[in-house]
DOVEXMI-679783 format. One record per residue (C-alpha): residue number from 1; x, y, z; residue in one letter. Coordinates in nm, 4 decimals, decimal comma. Example, Ala and Ser with C-alpha at 12.3 -4.5 7.8 and 13.67 -1.06 7.14 Angstrom:
<milos>
+-----+----------+----------+----------+-----+
!   n !        x !        y !        z ! res !
+-----+----------+----------+----------+-----+
!   1 !   1,2300 !  -0,4500 !   0,7800 !   A !
!   2 !   1,3670 !  -0,1060 !   0,7140 !   S !
+-----+----------+----------+----------+-----+
</milos>
This chain:
<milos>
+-----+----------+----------+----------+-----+
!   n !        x !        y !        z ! res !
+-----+----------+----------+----------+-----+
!   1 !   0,0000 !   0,0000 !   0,0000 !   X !
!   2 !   0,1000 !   0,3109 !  -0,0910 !   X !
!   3 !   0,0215 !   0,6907 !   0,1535 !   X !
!   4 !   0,0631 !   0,9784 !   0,1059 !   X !
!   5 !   0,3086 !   1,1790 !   0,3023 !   X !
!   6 !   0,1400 !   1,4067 !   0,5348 !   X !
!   7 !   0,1569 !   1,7987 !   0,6349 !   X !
!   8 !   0,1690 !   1,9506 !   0,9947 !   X !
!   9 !  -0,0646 !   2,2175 !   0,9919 !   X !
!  10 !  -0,0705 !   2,4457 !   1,2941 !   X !
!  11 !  -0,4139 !   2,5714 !   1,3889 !   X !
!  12 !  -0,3831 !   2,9655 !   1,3029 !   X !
!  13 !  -0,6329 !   3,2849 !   1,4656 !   X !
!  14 !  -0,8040 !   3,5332 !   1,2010 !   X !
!  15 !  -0,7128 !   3,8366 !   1,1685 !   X !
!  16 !  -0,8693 !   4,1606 !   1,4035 !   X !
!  17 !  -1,0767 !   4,3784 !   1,1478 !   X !
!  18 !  -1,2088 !   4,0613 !   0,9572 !   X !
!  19 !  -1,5213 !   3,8879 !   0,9796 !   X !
!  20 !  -1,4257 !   3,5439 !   1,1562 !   X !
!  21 !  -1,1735 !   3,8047 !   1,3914 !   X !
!  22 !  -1,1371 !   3,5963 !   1,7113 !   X !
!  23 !  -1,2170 !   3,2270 !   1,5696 !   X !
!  24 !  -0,9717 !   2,9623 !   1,6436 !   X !
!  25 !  -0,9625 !   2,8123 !   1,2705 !   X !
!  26 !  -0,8312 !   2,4358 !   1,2742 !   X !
!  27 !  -0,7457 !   2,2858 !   0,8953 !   X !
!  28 !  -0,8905 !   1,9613 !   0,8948 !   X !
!  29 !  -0,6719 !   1,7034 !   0,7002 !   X !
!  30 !  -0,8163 !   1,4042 !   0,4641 !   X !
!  31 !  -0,6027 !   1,0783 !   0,4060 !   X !
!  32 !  -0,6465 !   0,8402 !   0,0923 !   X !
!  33 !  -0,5128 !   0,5194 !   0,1007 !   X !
!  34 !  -0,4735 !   0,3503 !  -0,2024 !   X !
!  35 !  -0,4453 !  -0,0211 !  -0,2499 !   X !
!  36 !  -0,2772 !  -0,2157 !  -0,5454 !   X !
!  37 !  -0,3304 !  -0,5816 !  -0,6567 !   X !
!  38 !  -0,0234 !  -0,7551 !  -0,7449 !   X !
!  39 !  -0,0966 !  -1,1179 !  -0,8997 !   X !
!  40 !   0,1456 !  -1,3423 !  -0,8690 !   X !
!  41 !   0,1861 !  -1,7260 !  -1,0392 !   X !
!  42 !   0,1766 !  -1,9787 !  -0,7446 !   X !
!  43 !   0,1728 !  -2,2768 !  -0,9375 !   X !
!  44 !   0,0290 !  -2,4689 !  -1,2444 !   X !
!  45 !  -0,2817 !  -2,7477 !  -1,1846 !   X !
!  46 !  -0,4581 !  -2,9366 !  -1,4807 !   X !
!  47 !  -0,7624 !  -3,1406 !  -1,4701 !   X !
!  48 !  -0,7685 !  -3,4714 !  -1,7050 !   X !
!  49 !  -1,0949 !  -3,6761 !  -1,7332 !   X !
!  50 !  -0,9833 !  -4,0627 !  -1,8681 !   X !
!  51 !  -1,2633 !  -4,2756 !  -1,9909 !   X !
!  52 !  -1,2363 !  -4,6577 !  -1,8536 !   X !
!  53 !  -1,3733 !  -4,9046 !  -2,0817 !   X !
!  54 !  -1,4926 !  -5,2513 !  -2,0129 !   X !
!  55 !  -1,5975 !  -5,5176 !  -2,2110 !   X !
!  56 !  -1,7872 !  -5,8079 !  -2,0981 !   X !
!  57 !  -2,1245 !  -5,9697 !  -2,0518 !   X !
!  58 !  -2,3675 !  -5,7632 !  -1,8676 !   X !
!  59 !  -2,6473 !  -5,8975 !  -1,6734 !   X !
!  60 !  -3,0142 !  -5,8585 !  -1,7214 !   X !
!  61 !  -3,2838 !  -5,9196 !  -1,5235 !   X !
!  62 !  -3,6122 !  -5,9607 !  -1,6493 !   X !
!  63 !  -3,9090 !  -6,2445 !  -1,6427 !   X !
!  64 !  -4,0812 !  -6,3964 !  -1,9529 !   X !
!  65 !  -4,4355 !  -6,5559 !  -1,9409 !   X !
!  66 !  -4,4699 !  -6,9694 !  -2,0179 !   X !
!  67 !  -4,8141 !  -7,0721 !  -2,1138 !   X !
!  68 !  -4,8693 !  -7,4661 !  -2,0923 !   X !
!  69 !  -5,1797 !  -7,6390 !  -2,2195 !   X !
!  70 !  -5,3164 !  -7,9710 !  -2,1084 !   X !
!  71 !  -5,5912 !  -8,1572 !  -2,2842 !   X !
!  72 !  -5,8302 !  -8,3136 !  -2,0732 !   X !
!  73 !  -6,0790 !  -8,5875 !  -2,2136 !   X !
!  74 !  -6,4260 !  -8,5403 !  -2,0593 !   X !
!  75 !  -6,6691 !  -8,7611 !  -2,2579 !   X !
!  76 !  -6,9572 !  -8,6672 !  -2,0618 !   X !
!  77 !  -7,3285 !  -8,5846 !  -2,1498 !   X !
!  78 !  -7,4143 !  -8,1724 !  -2,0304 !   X !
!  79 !  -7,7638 !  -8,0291 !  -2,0150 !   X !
!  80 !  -7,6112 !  -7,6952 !  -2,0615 !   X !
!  81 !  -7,3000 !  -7,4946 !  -2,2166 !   X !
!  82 !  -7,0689 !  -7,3625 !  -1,9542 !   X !
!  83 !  -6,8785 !  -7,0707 !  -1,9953 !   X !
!  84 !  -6,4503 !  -7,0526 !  -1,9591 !   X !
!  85 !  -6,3882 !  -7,0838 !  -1,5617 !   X !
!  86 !  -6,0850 !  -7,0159 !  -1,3438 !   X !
!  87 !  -6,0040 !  -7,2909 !  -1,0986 !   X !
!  88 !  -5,7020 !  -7,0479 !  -0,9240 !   X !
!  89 !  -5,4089 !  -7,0421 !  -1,1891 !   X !
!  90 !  -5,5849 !  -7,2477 !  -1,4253 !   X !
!  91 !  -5,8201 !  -7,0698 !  -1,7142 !   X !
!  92 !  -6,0531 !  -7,4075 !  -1,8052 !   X !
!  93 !  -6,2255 !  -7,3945 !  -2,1598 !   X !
!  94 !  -6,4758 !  -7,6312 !  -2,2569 !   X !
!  95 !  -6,4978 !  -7,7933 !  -2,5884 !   X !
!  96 !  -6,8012 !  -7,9162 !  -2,6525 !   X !
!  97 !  -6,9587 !  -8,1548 !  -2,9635 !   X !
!  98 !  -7,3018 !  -8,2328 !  -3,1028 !   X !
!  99 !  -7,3612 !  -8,5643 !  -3,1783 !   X !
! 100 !  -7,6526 !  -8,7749 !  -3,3959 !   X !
! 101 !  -7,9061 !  -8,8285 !  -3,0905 !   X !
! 102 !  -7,9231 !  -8,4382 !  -3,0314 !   X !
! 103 !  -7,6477 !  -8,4648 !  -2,7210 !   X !
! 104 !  -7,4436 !  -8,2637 !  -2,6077 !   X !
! 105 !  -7,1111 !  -8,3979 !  -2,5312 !   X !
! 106 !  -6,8017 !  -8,2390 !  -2,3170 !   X !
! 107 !  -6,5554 !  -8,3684 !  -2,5022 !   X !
! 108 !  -6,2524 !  -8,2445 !  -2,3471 !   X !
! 109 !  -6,1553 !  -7,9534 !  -2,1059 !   X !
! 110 !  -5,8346 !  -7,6869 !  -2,2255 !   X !
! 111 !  -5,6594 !  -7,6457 !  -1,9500 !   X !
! 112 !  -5,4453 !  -7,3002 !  -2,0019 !   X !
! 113 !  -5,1891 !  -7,2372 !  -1,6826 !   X !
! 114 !  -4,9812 !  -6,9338 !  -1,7130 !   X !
! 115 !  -4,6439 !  -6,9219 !  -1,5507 !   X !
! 116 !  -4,3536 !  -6,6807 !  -1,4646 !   X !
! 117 !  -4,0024 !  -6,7704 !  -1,5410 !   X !
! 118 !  -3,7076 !  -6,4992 !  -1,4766 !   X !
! 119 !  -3,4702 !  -6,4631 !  -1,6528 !   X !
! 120 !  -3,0854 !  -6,3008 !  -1,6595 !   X !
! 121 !  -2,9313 !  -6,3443 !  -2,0467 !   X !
! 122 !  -2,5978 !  -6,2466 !  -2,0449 !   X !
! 123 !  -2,5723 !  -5,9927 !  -2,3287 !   X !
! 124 !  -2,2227 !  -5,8806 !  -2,4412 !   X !
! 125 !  -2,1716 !  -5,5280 !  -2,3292 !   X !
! 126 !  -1,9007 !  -5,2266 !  -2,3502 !   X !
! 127 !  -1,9918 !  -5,0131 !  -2,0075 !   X !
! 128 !  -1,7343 !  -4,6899 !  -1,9668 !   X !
! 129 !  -1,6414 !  -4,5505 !  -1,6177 !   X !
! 130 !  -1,4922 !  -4,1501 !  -1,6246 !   X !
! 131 !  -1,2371 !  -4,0768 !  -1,4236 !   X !
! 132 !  -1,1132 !  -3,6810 !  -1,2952 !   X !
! 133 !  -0,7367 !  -3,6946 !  -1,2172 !   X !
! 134 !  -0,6026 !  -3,2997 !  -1,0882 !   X !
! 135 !  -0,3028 !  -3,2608 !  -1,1242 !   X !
! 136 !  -0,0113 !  -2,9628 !  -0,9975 !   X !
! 137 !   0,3055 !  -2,8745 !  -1,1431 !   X !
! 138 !   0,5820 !  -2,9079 !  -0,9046 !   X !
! 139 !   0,7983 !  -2,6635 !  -1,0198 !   X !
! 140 !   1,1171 !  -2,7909 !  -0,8497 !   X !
! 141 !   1,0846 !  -3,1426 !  -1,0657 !   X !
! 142 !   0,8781 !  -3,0109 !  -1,3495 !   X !
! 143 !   0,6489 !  -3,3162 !  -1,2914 !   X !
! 144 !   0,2727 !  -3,3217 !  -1,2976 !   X !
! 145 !   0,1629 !  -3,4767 !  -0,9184 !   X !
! 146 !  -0,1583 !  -3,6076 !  -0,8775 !   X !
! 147 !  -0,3259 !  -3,4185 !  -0,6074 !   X !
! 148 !  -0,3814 !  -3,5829 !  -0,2783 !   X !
! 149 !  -0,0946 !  -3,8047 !  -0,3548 !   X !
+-----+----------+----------+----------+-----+
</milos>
């Protein structure tokens, strides 16, 4: 910082015959301070990002849906058609015949059971990882160190 040099000013008394005549008259004094930036290089830091690739199979989970069908031989003489039923997990369809003598005939039950199967496939995959390395200058070696090394 640089100030300015300063005065010593001695408080003076106006003169008889004028106005202020008998008026102590202090000179009141201002100080400016004035304040310089110098930058200065501390040091050099750079900041790599390195992709990481890697190759292999990924796995995936997911489910696929297995429908099974049994066929199940009635033979049996109905009044009436029934309608599909569910007997818990199992969707039942009738299959019904007419036959010569004006009978009706269940012939044979569809039995439709849905199931769940998971699944993981291994599916060949390329999955990348990014890494941030900082790095400073050491100005002694001229070497780039890794920070928090």
């Amino acid at each position: 910082m640089n100030f300015p040099k300063t005065e010593t000013l001695e408080p003076s008394v106006a003169q008889p015959g004028h106005a202020d005549a008998g008026k102590l008259v202090i000179p009141v004094l201002v100080e400016e301070a004035q304040v310089d930036i110098l930058r200065e290089h501390t040091g050099t830091v750079r900041v790599r990002k390195v992709v990481h690739q890697q190759n292999g199979p990924a796995a995936l989970e997911g489910f696929r849906e297995v429908v099974e069908t049994t066929r199940v031989p009635v033979n049996q003489v109905v009044d009436a058609v029934q309608v599909p039923r569910s007997l818990d997990d199992v969707l039942v369809i009738p299959v019904y015949e007419e036959r010569l003598v004006r009978q009706l005939v269940l012939v044979e039950e569809i039995h439709v059971r849905r199931r769940r199967e998971s699944l993981q496939p291994a599916e060949p995959t390329s999955l990348r990882r990014e890494e941030v390395i900082v790095e400073r200058l050491d100005p002694a070696t001229r070497q780039w160190v890794a920070e928090g090394s």
